[in-house]
C-alpha positions as CSV (number, residue, x, y, z in Angstrom):
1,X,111.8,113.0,107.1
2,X,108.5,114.5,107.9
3,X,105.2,113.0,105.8
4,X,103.0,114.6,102.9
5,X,99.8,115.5,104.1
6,X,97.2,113.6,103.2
7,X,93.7,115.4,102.1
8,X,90.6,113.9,101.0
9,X,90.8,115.4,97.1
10,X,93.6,112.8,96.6
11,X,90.8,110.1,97.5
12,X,87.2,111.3,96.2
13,X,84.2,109.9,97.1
14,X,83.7,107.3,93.7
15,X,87.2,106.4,94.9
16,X,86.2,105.5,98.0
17,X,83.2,103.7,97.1
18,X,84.6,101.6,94.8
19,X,87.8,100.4,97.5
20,X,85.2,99.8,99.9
21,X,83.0,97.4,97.6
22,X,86.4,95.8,96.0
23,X,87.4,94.8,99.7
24,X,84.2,93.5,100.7
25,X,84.0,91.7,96.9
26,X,87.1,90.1,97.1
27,X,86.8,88.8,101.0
28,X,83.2,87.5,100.3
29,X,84.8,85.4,96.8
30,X,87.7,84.3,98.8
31,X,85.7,83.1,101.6
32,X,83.2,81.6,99.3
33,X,85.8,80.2,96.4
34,X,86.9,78.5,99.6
35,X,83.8,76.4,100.6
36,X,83.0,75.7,97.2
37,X,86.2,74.2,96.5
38,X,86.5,72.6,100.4
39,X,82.9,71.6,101.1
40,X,82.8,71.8,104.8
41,X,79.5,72.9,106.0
42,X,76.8,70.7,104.6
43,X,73.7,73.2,103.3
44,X,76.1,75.8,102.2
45,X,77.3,75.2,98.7
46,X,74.0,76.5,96.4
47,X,74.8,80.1,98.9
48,X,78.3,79.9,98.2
49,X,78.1,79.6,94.7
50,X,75.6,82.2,94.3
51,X,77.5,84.3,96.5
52,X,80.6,83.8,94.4
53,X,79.0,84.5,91.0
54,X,77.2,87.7,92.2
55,X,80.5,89.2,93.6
56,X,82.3,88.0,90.6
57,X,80.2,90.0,88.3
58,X,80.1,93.5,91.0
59,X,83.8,93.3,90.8
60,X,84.4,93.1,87.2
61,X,81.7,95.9,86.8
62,X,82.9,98.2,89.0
63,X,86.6,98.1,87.9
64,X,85.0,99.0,84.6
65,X,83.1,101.7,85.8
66,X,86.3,102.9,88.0
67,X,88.2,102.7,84.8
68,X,86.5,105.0,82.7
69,X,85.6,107.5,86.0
70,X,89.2,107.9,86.2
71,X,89.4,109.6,82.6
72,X,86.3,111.6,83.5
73,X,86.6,112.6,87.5
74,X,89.7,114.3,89.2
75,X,91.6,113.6,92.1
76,X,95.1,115.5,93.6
77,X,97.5,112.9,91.9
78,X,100.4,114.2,94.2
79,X,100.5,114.2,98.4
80,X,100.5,117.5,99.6
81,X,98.2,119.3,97.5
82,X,94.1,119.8,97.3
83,X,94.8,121.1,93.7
84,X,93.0,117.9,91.2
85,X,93.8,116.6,87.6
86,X,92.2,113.7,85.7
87,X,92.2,111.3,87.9
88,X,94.1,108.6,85.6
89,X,97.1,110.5,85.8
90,X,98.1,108.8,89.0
91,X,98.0,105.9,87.5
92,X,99.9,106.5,84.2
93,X,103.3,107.9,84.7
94,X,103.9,111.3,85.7
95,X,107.3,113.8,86.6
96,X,107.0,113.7,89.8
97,X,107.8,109.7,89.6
98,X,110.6,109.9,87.0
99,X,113.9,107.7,87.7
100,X,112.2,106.4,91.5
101,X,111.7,102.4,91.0
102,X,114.8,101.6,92.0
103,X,115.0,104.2,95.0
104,X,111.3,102.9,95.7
105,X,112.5,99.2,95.7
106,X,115.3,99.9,97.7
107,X,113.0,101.5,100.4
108,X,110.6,98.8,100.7
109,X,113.4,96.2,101.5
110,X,114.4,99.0,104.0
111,X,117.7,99.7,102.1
112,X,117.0,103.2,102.4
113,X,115.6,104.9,105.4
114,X,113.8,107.7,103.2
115,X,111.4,107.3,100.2
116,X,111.8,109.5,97.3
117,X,109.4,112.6,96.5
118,X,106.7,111.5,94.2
119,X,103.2,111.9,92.9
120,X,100.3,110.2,94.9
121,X,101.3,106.6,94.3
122,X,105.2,105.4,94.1
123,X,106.3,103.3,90.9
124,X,105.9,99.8,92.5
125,X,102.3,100.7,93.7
126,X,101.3,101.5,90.2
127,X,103.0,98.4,88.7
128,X,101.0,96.3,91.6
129,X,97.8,97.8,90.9
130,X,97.8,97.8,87.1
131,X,99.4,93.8,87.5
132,X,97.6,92.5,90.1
133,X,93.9,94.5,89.9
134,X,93.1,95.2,86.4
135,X,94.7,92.4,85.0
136,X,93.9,90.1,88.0
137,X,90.3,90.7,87.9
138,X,89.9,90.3,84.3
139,X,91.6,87.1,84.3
140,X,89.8,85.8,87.3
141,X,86.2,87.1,85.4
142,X,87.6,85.7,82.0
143,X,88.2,82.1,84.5
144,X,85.0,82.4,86.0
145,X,83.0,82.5,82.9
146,X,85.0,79.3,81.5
147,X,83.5,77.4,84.7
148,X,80.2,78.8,84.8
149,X,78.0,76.7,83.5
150,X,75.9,79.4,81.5
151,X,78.5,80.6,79.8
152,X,81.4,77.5,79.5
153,X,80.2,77.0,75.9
154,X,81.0,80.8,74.5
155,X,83.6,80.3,72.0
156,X,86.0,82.2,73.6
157,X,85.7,80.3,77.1
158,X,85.6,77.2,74.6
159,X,88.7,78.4,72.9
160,X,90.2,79.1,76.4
161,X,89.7,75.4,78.1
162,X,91.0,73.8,75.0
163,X,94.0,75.7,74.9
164,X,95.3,75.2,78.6
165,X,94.1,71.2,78.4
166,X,90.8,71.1,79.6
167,X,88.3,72.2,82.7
168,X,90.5,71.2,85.2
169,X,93.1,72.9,84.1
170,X,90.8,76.3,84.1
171,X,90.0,75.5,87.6
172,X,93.7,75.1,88.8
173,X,94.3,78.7,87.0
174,X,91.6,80.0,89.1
175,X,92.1,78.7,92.0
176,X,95.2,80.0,92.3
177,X,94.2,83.5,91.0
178,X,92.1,83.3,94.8
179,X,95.8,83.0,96.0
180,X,97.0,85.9,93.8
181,X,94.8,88.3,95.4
182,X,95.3,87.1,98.8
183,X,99.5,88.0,97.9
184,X,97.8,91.6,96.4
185,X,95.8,92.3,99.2
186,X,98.9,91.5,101.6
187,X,101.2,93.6,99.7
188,X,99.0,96.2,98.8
189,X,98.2,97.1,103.2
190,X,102.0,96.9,103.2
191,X,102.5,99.3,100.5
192,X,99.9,101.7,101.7
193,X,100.5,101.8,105.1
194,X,104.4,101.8,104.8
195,X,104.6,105.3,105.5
196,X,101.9,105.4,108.3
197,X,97.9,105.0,108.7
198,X,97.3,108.3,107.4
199,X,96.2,107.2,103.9
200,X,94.3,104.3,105.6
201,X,92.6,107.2,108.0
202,X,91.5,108.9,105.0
203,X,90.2,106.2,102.2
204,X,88.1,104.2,105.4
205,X,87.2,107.2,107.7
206,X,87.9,110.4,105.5
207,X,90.1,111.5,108.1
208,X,92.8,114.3,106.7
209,X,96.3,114.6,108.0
210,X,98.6,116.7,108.3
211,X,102.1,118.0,107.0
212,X,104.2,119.0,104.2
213,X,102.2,120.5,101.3
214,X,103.3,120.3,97.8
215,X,103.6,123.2,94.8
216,X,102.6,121.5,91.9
217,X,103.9,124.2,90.1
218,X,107.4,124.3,91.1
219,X,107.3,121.0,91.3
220,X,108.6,121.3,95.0
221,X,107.9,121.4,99.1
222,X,106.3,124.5,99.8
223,X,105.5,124.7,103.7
224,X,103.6,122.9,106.0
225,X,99.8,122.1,107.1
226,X,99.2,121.6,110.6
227,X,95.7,120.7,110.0
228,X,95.5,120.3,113.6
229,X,96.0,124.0,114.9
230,X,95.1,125.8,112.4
231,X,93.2,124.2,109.1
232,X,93.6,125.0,105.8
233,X,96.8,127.7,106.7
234,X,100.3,126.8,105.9
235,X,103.2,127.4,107.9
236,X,106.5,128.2,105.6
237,X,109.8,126.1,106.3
238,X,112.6,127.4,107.4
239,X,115.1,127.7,104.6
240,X,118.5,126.2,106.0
């Protein structure tokens, strides 16, 4: 089964920005989550900490400020199309993914040998993104803030401690949140790059791709793009 081509509306420039400073976030708070938690070179610990609290803080700001671009900027919510809607859409669900999770399952574990037709991101993607990146990073902020000196005595981080059994408790929780998103980012190269690099090539080097195109109309493949010979032309398929 040939590929959806991959265009750079389905990935806008805030979009981009705000993967790129999410991956660089989360590798500088695991890296530094690590030595403050495993000590091992002496000197370190006052930049690690600082380190971990300012990257906390970027990341929980900028999933709120992705969060409320996505109900104001567009992106193409589908492969295959340059055509944009509210960029939320992709995440919320849509037509184009009605009835898929178990088809989308079932290709992951390589049951199937074809994934289904769908909008930009399959069913599991958008159950991994909501689960593990909005709620992940608002737990691991909420955390954060219960073992931050500055702000351990807010009555809601108060409320918090008390109710799992203490500070240590909150630091176990947190801990393994570090592991959480280690699992998330894992999965989450998987899920992208199951189908190719192509998305990859576009979200880190902008880099479009071609191949099948998409009426979002119809609701159905409409040609082909072979951005490589001719850009921005489509070439019909033959009708068997």
């Amino acid at each position: 089964m040939a590929h959806m081509a991959h265009y750079r509306e389905a990935h806008p420039l805030p979009a981009v920005i705000w993967h790129w400073v999410n991956l660089i976030c989360m590798i500088l708070l695991i890296l530094s989550g690590i030595e403050i938690h495993y000590p091992v070179i002496p000197g370190l610990m006052g930049i690690a900490r600082g380190m971990h609290l300012g990257c906390g803080f970027i990341l929980f700001f900028a999933l709120i400020l992705r969060l409320v671009w996505s109900f104001f900027g567009k992106s193409a919510n589908v492969g295959g199309t340059r055509v944009q809607v509210m960029d939320a859409r992709s995440f919320l669900p849509q037509k184009e993914n009605r009835h898929q999770l178990i088809p989308w399952i079932k290709y992951y574990l390589f049951f199937k040998k074809e994934h289904p037709l769908s909008g930009k991101y399959g069913v599991p993607q958008k159950i991994a993104y909501f689960v593990f990146v909005v709620i992940g990073i608002f737990a691991m902020f909420f955390t954060g803030l219960c073992l931050w000196q500055a702000t351990a005595l807010w009555a809601p981080c108060l409320w918090f401690t008390t109710l799992v059994g203490g500070l240590m408790k909150v630091r176990i929780i947190h801990y393994a949140g570090m592991f959480w998103f280690i699992c998330f980012m894992l999965i989450h190269i998987y899920l992208a790059n199951i189908e190719g690099t192509a998305p990859t090539m576009i979200m880190f080097f902008r880099k479009e791709h071609g191949g099948l195109t998409w009426d979002t109309e119809k609701q159905c493949i409409s040609g082909e793009d072979l951005l490589h010979d001719a850009p921005q032309e489509y070439k019909p398929l033959k009708q068997d």
